[in-house]
KENU-936992 format. One record per residue: residue number from 0; residue in one letter; x, y, z of N, C-alpha, C in turn. Coordinates in pm, 1 decimal. Each point is the difference from the previous one (the first is absolute). Last residue first. Layout:
N
ATOM resi resn      n.X      n.Y      n.Z     ca.X     ca.Y     ca.Z      c.X      c.Y      c.Z
ATOM  NUM    A        X        Y        Z        X        Y        Z        X        Y        Z
...
//
This chain:
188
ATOM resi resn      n.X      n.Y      n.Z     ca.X     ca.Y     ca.Z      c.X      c.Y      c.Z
ATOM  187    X  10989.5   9614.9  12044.6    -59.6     14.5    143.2      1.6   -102.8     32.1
ATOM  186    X    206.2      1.9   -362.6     68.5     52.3    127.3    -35.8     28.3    132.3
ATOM  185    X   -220.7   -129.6   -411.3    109.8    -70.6     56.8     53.3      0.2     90.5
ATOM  184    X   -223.0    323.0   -226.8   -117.5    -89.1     66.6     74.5    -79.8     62.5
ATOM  183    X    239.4    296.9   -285.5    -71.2     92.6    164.9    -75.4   -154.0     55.4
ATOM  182    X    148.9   -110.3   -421.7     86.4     18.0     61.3    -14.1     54.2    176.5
ATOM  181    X   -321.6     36.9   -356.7    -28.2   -175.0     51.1    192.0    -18.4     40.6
ATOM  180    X    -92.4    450.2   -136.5   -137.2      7.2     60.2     46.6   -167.7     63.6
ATOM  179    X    293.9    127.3   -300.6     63.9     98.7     91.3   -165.5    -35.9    122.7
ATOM  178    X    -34.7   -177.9   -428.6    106.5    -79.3     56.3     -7.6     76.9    121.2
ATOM  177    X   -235.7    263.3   -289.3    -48.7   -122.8     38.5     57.3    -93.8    121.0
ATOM  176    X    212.2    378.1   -219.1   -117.0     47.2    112.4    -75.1   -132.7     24.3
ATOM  175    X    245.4   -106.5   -375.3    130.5     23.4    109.8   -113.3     79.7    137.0
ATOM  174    X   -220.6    -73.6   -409.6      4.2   -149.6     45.6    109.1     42.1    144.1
ATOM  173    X   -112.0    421.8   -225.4   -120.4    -93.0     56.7     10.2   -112.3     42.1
ATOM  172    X    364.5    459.4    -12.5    -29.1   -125.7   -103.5    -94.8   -105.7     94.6
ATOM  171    X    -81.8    498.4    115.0    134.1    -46.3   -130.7    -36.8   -141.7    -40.6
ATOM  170    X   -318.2    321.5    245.0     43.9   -127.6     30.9    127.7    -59.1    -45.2
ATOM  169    X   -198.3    402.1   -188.2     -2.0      6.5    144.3     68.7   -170.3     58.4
ATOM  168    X    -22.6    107.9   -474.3     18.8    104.0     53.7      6.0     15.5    153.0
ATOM  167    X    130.7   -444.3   -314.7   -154.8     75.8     98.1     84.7    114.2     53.3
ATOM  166    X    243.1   -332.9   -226.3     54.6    131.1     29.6   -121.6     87.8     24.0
ATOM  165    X     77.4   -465.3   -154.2    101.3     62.6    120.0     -7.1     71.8     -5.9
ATOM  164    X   -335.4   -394.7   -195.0      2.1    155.9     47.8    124.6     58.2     93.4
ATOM  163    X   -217.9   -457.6   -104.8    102.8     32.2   -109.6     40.8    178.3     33.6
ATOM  162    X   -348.3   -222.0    231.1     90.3    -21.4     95.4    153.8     29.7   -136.8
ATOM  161    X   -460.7    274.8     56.1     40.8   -139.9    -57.7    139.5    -23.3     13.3
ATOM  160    X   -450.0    313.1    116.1     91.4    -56.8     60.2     46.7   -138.6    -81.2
ATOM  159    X   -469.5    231.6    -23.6    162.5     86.3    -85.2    101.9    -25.4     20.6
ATOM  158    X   -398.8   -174.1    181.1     22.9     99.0     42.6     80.2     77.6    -62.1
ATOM  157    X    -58.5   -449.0   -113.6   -162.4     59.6    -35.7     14.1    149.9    105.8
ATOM  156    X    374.4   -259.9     37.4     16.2     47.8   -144.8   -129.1     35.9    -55.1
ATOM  155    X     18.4   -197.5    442.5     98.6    144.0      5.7    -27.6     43.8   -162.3
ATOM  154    X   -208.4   -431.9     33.1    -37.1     81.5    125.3     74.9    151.3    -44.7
ATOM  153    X    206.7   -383.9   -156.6   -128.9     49.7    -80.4    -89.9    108.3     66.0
ATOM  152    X    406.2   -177.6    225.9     45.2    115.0    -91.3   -128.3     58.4    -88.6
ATOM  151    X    -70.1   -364.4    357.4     22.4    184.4     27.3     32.6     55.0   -140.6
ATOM  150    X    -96.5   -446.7    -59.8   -144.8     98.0    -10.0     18.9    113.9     92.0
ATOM  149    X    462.5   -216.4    -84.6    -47.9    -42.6   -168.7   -193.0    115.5     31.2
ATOM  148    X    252.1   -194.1    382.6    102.4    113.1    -52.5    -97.5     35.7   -104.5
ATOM  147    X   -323.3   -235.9    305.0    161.9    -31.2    -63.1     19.7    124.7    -65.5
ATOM  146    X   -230.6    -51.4    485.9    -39.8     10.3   -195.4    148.5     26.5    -14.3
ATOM  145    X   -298.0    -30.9    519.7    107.5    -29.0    -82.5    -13.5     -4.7   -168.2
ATOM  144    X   -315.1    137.2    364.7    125.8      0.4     83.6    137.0    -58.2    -33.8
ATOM  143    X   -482.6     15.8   -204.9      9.2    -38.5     79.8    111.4    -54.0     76.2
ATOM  142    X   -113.7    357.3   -295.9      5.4   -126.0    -50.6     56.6   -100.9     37.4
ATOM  141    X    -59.6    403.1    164.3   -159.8    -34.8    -73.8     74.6    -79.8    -67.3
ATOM  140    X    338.7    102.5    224.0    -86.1     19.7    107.9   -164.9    -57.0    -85.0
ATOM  139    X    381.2    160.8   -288.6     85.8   -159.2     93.2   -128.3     -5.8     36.7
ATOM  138    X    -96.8    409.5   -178.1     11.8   -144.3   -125.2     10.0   -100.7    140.3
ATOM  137    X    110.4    339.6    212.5   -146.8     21.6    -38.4     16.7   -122.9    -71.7
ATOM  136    X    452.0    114.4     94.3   -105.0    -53.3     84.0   -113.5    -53.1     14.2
ATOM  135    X    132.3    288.4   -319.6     95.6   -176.3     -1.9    -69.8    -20.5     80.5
ATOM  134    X    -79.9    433.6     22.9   -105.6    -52.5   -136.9     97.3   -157.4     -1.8
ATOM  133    X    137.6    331.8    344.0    -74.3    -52.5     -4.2   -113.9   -115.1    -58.8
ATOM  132    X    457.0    158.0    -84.0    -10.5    -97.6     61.6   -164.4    -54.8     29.6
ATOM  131    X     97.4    350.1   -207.5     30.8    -61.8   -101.7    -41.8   -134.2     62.0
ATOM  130    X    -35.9    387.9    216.9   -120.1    -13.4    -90.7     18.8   -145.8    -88.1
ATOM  129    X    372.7    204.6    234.2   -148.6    -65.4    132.3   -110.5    -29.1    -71.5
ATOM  128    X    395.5    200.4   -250.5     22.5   -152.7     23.0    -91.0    -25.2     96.6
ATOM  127    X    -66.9    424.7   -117.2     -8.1   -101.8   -129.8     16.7   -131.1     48.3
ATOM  126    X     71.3    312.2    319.7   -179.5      8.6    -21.3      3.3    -88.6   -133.1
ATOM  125    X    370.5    189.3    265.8     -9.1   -139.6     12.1   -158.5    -51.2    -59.4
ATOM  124    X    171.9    493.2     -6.1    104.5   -107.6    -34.9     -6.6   -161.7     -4.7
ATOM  123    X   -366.1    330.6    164.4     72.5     30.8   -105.5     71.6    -70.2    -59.7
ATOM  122    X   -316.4   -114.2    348.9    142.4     -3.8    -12.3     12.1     72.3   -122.4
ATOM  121    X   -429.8   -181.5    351.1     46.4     74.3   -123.4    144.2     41.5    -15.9
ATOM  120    X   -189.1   -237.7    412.9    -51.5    -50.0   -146.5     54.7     58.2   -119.1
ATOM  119    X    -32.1    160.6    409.1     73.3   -152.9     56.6      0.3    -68.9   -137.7
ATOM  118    X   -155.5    477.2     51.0    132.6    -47.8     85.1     62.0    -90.6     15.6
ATOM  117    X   -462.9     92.3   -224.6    127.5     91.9   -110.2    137.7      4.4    117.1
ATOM  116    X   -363.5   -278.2    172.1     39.5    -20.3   -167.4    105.1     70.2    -46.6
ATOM  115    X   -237.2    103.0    393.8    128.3   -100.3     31.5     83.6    -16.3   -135.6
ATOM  114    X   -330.0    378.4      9.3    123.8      8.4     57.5     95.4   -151.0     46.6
ATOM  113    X   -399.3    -96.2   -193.9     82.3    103.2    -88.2    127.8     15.3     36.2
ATOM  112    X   -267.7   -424.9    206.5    -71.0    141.3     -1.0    138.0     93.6   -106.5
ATOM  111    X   -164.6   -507.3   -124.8    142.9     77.5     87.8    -57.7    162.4     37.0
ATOM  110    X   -216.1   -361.0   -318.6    -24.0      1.5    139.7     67.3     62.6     69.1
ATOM  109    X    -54.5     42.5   -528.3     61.4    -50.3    112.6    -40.1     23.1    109.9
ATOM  108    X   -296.2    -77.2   -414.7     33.8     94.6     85.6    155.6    -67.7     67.4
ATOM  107    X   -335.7   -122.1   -534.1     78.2    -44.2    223.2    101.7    154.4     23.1
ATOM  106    X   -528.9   -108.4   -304.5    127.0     80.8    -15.4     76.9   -116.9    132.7
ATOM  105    X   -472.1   -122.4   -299.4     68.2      3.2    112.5    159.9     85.7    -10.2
ATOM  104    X   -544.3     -0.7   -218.0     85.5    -46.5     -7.0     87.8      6.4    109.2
ATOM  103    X   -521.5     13.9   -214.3     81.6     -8.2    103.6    109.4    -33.3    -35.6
ATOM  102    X   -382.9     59.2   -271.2    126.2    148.5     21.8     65.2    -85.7     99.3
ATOM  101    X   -362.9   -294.9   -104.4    124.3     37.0   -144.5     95.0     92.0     -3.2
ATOM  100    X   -361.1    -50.4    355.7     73.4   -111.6     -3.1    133.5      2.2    -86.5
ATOM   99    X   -320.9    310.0    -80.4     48.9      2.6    135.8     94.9    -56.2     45.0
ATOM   98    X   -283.1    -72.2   -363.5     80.5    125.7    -67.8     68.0     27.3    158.2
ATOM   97    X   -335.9   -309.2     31.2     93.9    -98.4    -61.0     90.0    151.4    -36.6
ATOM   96    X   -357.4     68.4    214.2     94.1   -136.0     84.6    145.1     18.9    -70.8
ATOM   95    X   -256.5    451.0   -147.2    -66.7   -105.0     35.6    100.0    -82.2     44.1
ATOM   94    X   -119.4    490.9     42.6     95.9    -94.5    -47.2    -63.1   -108.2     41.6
ATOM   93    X   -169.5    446.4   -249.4     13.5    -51.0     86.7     57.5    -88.0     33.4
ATOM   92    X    -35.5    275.3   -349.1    102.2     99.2    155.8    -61.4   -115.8     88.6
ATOM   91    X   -208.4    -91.6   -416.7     14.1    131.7     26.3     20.8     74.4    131.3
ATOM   90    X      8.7   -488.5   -132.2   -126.5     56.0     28.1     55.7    137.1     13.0
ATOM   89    X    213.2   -247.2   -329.1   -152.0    -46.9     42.1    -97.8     34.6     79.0
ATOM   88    X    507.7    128.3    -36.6    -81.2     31.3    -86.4   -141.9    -14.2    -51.6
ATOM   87    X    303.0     -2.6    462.5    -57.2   -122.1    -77.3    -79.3     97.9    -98.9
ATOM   86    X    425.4    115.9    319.2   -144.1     18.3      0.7    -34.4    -76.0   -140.9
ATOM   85    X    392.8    -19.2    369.9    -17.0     33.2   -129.1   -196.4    -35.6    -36.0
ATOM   84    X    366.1      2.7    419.5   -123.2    -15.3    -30.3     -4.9     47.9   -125.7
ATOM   83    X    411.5   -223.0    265.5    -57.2    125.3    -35.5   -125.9    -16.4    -81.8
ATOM   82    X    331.0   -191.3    424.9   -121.1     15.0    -81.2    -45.6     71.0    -36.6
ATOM   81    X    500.2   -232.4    191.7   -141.3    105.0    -22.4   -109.9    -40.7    -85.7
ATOM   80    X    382.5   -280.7    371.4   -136.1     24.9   -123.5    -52.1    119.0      7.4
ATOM   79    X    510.9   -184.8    168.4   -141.8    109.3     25.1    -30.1    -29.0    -82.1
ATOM   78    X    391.0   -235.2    249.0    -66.2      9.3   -174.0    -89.2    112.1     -0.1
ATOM   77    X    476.8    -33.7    322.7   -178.6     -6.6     14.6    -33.0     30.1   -145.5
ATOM   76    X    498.5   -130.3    176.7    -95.5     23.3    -93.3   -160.1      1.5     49.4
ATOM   75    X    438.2   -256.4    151.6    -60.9    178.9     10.0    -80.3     68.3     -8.1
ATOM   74    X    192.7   -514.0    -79.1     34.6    140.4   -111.6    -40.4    123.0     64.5
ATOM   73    X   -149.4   -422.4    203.1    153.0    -16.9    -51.4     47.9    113.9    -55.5
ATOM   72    X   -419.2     66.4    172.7     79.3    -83.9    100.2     67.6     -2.7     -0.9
ATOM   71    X   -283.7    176.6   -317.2     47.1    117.5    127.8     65.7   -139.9    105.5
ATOM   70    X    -67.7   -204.4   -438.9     43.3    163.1     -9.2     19.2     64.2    108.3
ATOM   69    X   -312.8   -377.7     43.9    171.9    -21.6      4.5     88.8    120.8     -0.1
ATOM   68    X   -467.1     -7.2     -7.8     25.5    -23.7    116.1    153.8     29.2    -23.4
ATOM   67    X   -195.1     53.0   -349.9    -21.1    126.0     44.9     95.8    -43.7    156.9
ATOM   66    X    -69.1   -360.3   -244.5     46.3     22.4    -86.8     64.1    166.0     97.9
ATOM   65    X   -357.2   -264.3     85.3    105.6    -66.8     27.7    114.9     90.6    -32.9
ATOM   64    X   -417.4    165.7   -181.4    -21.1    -18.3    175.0    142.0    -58.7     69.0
ATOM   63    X    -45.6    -55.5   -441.4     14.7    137.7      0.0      8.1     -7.2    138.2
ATOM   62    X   -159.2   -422.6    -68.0    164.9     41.9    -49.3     -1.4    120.3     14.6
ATOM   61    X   -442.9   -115.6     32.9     71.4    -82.6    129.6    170.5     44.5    -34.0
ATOM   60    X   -303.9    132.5   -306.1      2.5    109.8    121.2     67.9    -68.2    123.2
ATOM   59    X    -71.1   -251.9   -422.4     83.4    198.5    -22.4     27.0     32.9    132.9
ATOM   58    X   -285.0   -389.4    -48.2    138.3     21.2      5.1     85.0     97.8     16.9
ATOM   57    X   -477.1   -141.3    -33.2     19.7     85.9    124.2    179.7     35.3      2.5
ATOM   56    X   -259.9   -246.1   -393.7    -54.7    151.3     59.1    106.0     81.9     60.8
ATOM   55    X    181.2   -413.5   -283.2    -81.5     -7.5     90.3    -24.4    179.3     48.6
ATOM   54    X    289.8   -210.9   -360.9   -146.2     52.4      6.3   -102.8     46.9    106.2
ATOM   53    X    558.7   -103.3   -237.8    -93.7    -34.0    136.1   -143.3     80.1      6.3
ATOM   52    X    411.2     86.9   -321.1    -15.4   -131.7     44.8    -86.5    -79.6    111.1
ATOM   51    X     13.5    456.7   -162.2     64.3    -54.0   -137.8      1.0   -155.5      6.9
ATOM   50    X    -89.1    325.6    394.4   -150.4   -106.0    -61.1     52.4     -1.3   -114.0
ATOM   49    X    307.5    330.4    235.6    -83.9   -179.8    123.9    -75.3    -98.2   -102.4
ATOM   48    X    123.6    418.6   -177.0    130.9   -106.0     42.5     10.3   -121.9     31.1
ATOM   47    X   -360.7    353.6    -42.0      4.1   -111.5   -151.6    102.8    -54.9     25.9
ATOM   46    X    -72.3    226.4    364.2    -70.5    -94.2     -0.9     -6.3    -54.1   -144.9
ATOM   45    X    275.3    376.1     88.7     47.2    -74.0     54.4   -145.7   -149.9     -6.4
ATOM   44    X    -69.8    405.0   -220.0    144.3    -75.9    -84.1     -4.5   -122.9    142.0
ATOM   43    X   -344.2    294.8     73.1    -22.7   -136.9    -88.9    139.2    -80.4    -32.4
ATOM   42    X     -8.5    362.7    302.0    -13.3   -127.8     62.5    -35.4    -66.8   -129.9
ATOM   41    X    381.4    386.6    -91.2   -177.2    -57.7     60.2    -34.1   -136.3     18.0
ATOM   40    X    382.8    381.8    115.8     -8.2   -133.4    -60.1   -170.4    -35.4     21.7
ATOM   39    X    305.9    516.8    -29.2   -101.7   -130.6     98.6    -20.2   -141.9    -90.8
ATOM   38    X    507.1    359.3     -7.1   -146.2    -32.0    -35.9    -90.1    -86.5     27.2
ATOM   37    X    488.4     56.0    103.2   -109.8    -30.2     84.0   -131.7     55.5    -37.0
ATOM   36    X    376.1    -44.9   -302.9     49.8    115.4     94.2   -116.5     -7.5     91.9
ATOM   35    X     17.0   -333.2   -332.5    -91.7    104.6    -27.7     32.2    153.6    100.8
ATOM   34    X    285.1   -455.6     20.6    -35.7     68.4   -144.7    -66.7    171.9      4.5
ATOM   33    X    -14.3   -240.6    450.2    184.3     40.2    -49.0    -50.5     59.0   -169.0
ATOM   32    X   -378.1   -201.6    176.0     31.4    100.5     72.4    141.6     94.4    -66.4
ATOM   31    X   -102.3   -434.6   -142.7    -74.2     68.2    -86.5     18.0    203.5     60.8
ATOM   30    X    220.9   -425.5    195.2     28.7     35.9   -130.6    -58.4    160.8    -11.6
ATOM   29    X   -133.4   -199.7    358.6    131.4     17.1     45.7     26.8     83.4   -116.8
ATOM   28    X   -415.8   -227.4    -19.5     23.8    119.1     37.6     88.4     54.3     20.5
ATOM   27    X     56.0   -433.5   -171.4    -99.1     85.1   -119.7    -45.7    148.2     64.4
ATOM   26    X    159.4   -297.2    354.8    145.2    -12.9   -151.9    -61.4    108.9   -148.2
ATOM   25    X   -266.6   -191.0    346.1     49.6    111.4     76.3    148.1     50.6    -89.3
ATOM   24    X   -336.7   -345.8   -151.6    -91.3    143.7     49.2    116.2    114.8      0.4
ATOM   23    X    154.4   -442.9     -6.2    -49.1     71.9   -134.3    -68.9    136.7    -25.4
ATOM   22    X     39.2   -280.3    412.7    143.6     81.5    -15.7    -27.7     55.6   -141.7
ATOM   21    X   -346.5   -223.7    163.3     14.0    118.6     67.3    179.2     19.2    -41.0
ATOM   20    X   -156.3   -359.3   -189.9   -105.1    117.5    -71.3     10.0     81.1     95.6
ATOM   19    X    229.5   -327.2    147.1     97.6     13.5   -150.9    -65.5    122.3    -40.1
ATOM   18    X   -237.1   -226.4    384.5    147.3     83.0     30.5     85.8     82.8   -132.6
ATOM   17    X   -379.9   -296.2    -48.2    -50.6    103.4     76.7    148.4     87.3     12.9
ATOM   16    X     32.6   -433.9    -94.2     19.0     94.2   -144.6    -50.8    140.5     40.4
ATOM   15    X    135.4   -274.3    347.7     50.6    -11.7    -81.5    -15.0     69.2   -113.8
ATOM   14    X   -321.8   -147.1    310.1     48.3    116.5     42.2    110.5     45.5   -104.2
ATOM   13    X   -332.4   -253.6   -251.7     62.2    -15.7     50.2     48.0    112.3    100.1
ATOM   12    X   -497.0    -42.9   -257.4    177.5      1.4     -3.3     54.5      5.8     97.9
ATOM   11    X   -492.8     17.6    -83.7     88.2   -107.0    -38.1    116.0     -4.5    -31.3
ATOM   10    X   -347.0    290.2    214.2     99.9     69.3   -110.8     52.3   -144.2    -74.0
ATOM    9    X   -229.0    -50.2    427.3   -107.6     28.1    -87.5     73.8     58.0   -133.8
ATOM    8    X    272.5   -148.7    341.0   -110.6   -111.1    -58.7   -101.1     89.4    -85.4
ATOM    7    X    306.0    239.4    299.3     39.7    -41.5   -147.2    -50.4   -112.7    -50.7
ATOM    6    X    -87.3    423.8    389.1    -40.3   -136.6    -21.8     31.4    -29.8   -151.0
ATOM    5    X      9.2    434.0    178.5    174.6    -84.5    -21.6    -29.4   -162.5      6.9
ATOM    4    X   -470.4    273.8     36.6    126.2     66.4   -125.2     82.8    -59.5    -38.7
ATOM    3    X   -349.2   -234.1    315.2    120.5     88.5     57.1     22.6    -30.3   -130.4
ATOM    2    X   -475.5   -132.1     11.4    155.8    -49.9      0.2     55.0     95.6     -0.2
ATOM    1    X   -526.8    -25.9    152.4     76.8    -13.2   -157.2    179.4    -10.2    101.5
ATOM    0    X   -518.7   -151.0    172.5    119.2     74.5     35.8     97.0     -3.4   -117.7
//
């Protein structure tokens, strides 16, 4: 009888670091999504993520799997794997495992049907600072619900966001939209 996937004896790591390599996951799609204007992410980028430090086979897929889970729980988000078949110069249009395996990549969706989205969600006016907030949040949340002043700003400033900045075209001044965000929290 072989072993349950989320069985972590056979990975030899910790739930703990298990946890760190699914927020890494979901922090590196969060990102990469936002950068690329939601261009597909391929599954290798994300498993050379996983295995820079960890070797084991079945890993990749136990975190992505985690990883996919979380996204539509905490975030909304449904991941989708596509698959695109690229044909193997070897066998002439035919595909083999491995050229299969190598197209797959993943997009995220929001979960919100449209008409809720573009009513409950979309703002003209409030759409910079909901985005803004969102992406703090995000950082705080994958990194595990707290980070110092010092790896948000590193965080924001790998977005273009730097807190020396008063006069962001949309946002005006970045550290003062900051404050104005962990002011709202307070209060709640």
């Amino acid at each position: 009888m072989s072993q349950p996937v989320d069985d972590l004896s056979q990975f030899d790591i910790s739930k703990e670091e298990k946890d760190k390599l699914v927020a890494e996951v979901i922090r590196y799609v969060l990102f990469k999504t936002h950068h690329n204007s939601g261009c597909p992410i391929k599954r290798e980028e994300l498993t050379q993520l996983l295995t820079k430090n960890y070797r084991q086979r079945n890993l990749p897929t136990l975190v992505i799997n985690e990883a996919i889970q979380k996204l539509s729980t905490i975030f909304g988000y449904e991941m989708r794997e596509l698959q695109r078949s690229r044909p193997s110069s070897t066998n002439q249009g035919r595909f083999s495992q491995q050229s299969v395996a190598e197209a797959k990549s993943y997009v995220i969706l929001s979960k919100l049907p449209s008409d809720v989205y573009k009513k409950y969600v979309e703002d003209d006016r409030t759409a910079p600072l909901t985005g803004f907030t969102f992406v703090v949040l995000s950082i705080v949340h994958i990194s595990g619900g707290k980070t110092t002043e010092e790896d948000l700003w590193r965080h924001l400033r790998r977005m273009g966001l730097d807190e020396k900045n008063e006069s962001h075209p949309v946002l005006g001044n970045i550290k003062q939209a900051l404050e104005t965000l962990v002011q709202q929290r307070k209060t709640k």
